[in-house]
Wavefront OBJ file of the C-alpha trace (Angstrom):
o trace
v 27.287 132.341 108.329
v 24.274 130.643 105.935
v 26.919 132.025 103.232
v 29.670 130.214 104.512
v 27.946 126.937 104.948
v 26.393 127.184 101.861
v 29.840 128.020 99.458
v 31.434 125.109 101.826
v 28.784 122.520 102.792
v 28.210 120.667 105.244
v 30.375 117.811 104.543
v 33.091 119.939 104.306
v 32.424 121.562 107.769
v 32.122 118.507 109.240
v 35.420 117.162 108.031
v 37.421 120.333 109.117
v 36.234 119.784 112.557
v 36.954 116.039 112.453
v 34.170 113.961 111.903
v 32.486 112.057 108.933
v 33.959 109.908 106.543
v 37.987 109.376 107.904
v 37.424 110.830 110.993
v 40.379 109.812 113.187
v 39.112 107.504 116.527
v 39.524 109.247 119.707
v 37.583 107.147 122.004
v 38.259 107.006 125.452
v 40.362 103.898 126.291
v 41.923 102.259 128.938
v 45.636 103.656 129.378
v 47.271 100.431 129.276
v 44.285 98.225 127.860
v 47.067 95.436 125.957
v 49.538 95.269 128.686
v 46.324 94.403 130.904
v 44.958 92.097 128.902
v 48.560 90.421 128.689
v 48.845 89.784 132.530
v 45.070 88.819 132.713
v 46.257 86.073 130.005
v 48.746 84.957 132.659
v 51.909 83.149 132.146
v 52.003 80.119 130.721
v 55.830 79.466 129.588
v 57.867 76.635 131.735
v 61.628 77.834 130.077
v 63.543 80.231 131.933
v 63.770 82.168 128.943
v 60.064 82.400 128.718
v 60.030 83.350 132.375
v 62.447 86.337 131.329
v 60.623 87.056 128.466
v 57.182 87.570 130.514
v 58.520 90.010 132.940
v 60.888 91.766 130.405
v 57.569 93.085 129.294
v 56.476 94.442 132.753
v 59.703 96.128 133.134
v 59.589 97.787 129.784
v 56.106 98.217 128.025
v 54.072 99.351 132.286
v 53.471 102.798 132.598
v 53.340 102.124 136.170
v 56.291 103.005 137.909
v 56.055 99.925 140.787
v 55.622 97.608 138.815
v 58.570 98.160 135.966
v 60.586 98.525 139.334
v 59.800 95.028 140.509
v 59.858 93.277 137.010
v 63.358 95.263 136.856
v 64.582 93.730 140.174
v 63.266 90.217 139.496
v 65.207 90.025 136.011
v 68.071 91.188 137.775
v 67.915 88.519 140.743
v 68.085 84.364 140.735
v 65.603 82.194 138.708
v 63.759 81.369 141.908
v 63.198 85.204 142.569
v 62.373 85.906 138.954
v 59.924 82.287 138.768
v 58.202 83.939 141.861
v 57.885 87.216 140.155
v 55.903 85.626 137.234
v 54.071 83.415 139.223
v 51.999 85.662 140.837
v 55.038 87.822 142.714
v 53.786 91.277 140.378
v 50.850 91.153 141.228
v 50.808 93.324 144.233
v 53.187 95.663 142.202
v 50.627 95.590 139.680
v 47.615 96.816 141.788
v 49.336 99.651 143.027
v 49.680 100.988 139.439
v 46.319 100.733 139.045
v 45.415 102.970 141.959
v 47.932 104.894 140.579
v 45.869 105.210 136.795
v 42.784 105.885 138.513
v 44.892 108.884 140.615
v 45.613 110.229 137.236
v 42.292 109.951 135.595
v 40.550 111.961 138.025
v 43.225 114.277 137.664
v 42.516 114.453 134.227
v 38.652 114.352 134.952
v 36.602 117.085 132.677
v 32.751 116.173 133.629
v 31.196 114.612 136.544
v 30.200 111.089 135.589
v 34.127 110.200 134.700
v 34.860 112.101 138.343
v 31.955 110.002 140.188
v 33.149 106.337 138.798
v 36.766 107.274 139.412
v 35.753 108.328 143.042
v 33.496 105.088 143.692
v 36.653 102.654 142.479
v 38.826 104.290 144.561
v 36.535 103.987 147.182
v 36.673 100.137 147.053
v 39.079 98.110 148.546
v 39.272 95.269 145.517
v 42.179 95.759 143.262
v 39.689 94.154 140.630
v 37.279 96.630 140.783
v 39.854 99.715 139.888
v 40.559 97.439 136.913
v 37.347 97.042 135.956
v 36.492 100.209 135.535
v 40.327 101.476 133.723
v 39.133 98.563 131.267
v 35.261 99.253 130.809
v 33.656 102.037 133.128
v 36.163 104.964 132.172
v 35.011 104.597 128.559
v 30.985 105.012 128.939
v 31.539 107.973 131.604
v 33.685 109.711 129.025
v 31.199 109.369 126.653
v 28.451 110.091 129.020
v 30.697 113.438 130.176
v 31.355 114.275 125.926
v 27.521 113.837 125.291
v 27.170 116.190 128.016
v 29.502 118.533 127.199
v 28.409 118.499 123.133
v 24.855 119.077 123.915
v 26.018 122.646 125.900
v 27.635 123.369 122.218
v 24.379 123.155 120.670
v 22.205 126.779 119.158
v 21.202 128.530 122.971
v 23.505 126.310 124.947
v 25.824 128.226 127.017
v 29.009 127.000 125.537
v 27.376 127.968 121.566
v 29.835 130.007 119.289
v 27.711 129.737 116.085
v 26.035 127.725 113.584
v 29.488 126.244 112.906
v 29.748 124.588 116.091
v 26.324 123.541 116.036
v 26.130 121.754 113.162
v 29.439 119.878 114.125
v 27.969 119.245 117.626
v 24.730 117.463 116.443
v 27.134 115.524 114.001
v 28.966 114.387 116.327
v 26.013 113.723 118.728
v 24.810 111.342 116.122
v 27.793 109.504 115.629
v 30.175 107.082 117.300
v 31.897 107.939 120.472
v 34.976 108.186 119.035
v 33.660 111.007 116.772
v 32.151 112.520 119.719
v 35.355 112.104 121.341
v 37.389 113.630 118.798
v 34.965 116.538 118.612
v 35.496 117.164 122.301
v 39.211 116.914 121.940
v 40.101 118.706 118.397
v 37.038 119.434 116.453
v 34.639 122.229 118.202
v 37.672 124.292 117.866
v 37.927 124.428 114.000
v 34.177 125.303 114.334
v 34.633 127.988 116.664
v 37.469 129.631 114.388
v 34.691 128.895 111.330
v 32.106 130.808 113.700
v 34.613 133.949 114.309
v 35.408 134.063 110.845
v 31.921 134.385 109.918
v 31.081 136.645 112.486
v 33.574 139.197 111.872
v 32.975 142.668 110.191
v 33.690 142.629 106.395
v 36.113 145.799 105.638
v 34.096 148.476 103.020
v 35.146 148.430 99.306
v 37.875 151.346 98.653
v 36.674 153.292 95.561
v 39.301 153.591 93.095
v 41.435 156.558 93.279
v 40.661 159.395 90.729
v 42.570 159.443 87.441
v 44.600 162.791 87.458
v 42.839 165.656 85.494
v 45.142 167.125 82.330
v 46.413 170.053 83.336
v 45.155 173.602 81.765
v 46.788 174.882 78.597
v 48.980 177.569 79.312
v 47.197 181.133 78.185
v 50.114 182.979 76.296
v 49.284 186.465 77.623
v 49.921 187.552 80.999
v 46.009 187.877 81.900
v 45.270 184.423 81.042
v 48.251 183.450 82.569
v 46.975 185.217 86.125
v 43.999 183.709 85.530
v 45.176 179.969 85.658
v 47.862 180.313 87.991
v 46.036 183.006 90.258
v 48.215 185.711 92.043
v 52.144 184.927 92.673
v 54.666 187.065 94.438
v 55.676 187.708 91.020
v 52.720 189.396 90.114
v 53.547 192.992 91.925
v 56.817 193.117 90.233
v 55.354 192.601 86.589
v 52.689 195.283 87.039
v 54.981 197.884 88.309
v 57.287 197.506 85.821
v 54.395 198.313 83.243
v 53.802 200.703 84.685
v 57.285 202.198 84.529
v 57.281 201.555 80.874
v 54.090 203.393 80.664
v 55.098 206.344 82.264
v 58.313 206.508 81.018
v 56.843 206.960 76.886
v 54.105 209.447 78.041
v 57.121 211.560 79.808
v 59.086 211.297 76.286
v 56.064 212.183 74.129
v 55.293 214.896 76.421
v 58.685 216.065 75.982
v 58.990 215.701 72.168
v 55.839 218.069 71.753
v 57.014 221.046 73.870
v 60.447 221.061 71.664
v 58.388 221.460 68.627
v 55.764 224.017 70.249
l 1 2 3 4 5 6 7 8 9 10 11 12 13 14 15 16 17 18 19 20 21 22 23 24 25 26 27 28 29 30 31 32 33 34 35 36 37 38 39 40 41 42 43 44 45 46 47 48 49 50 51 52 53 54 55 56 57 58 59 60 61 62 63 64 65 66 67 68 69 70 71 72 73 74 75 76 77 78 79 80 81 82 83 84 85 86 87 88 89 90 91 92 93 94 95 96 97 98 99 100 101 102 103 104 105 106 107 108 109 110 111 112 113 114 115 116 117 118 119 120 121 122 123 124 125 126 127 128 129 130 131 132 133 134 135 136 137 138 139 140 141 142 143 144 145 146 147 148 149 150 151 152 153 154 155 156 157 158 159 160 161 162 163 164 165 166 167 168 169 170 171 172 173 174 175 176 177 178 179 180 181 182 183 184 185 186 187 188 189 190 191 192 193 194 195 196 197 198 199 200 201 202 203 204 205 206 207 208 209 210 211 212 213 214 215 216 217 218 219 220 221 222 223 224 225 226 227 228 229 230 231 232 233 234 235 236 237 238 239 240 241 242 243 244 245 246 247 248 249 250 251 252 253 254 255 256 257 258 259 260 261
């Protein structure tokens, strides 16, 4: 692993996994942070087209499904149902939503200080108080839960893969909370691949294969010839028939003396 950290750097870790210079924000934030702070502007049109034009953007940019219901029903009613809508008619629409977001976020919930502030605004009865903590609280629990969830990612902490991941965790530890965020998220898993990769057994060199060896020069009398090639089923049939030939002149010379005895 020193290798790989060394031929790559630091730097270059760190940006794989997200952080440093261009990291991308991924900071906790509150689900519907500019629609809030649009209805905590309040309305302040007198037209009836500006009264449309305020809750046409309940019923279309809410994520909350009681609210885009009512803003759809009061632009579909009279001008006195849709003035009473704008003037403060939503607003009960509105807080039910925001129940609803907190439902979801401890839902979502990874660590326990996110889980404990969700649980303590639902536990109140102001509506203002599950705002407050969509539009503030959510975001320093998250980072208290990502600190606490980095710092297990960290050389001997049980969630540790490698020096990869450490050295992105303490980055990330040491920057913003959108880095740490983002780390969370995306990031320790590019260091965790970087920390297998590292950690996985390099495959031994194959030796080049062995240039074929000429082959021997073929002997030109039949000993030589047994010699390189070794015995053959041919072999028998050649040394018999010497031995025919062999017997066959000693029978004629034989012969050819007794005529001339």
């Amino acid at each position: 692993m020193r290798k790989l950290l060394s031929s790559l750097g630091l730097a270059v870790v760190l940006s794989m996994v997200g952080l440093g210079a261009g990291a991308v924000s991924a900071a906790a934030a509150d689900p519907v942070a500019d629609l809030r702070a649009f209805v905590e502007a309040g309305f302040h049109g007198t037209t009836d087209a500006e009264y449309r034009a305020w809750a046409e953007v309940l019923a279309t940019s809410t994520d909350g499904p009681t609210t885009r219901q009512a803003a759809t029903d009061a632009l579909a009613g009279t001008d006195v149902e849709l003035h009473a809508f704008v003037d403060g008619g939503f607003q009960a629409a509105w807080n039910a939503d925001e129940r609803l977001r907190l439902a979801r976020v401890l839902a979502a919930a990874t660590g326990p200080a996110v889980t404990a502030g969700v649980q303590a605004a639902l536990a109140s009865s102001d509506p203002s108080v599950w705002s407050a903590f969509l539009s503030t609280g959510l975001a320093v629990a998250q980072y208290a839960d990502d600190r606490l969830m980095a710092a297990t990612m960290l050389t001997g902490g049980a969630n540790n893969s490698g020096p990869a991941l450490d050295a992105a965790a303490q980055a990330a530890l040491a920057g913003t909370p959108a880095d740490l965020r983002e780390f969370v998220l995306n990031g320790q898993f590019t260091a965790r691949a970087l920390d297998v990769q590292a950690a996985a057994p390099v495959a031994p060199a194959v030796p080049p294969a062995a240039a074929p060896q000429p082959a021997a020069a073929a002997a030109t009398t039949p000993a030589a010839t047994l010699a390189v090639t070794g015995a053959s089923d041919k072999a028998p049939a050649a040394a018999l028939a010497a031995t025919a030939i062999l017997t066959g002149a000693g029978l004629v010379l034989l012969a050819r003396r007794r005529r001339q005895a």
